[in-house]
N, C-alpha and C positions, 0 to 999 in steps of 0.2 A: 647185497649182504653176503652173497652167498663166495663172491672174492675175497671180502673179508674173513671169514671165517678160513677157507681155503688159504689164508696169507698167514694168520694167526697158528693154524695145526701144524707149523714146522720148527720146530726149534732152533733151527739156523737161525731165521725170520725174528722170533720172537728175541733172542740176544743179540742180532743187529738194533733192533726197536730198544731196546736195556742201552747199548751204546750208545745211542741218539739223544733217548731221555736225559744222556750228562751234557752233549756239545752238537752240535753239526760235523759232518766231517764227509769226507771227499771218498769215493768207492775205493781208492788203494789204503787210505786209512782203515776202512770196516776189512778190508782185504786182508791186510795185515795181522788183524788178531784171528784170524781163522787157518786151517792148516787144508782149504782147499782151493781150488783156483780159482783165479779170476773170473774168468765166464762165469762160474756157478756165481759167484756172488752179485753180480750183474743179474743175473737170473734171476736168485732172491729180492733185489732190489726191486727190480724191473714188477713182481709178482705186488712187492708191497706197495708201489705207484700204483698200478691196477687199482686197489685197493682202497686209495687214498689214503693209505695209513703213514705216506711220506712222500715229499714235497723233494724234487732239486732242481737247485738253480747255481746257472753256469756263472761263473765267475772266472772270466781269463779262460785260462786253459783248463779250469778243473770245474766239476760239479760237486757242490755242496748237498747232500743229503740232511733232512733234518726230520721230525717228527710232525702229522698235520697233527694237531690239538684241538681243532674244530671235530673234525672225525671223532676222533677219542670221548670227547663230549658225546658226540651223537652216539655213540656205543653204550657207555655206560648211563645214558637215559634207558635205553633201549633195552637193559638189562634192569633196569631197576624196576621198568614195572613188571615181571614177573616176582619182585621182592614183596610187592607191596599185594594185601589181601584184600580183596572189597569186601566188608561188613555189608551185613544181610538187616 
């Protein structure tokens, strides 16, 4: 949990994760919309693998990034029961 959270408090992270939500796409694509360099974004990535908050798989010569959904699932149960109040 505690990768996760560490993966989620960077806002790089969190607007690669926003770019996944629409397609998969390959680390010089999420590369691309960013104005730093490649290693860092590799980094980021690399950090939300850790995480399990994203999945890639090689295809050819490139790897595909996409969002895991299972994870996401398990997240926001995991937040919902601090939502809910047990009646006394």
């Amino acid at each position: 949990m505690n990768n996760l959270f560490k993966a989620l408090n960077d806002p790089t992270r969190r607007s690669i994760l926003e770019m996944l939500k629409k397609k998969d796409m390959t680390a010089g694509e999420i590369a691309d919309q960013f104005n730093i360099s490649k290693p860092s974004i590799s980094h980021h990535l690399d950090l939300l693998k850790q995480a399990d908050l994203v999945v890639a798989v090689k295809e050819g010569q490139f790897i595909f990034y996409s969002i895991n959904t299972t994870v996401m699932d398990e997240i926001v149960q995991w937040l919902m029961q601090f939502s809910q109040k047990k009646k006394k």
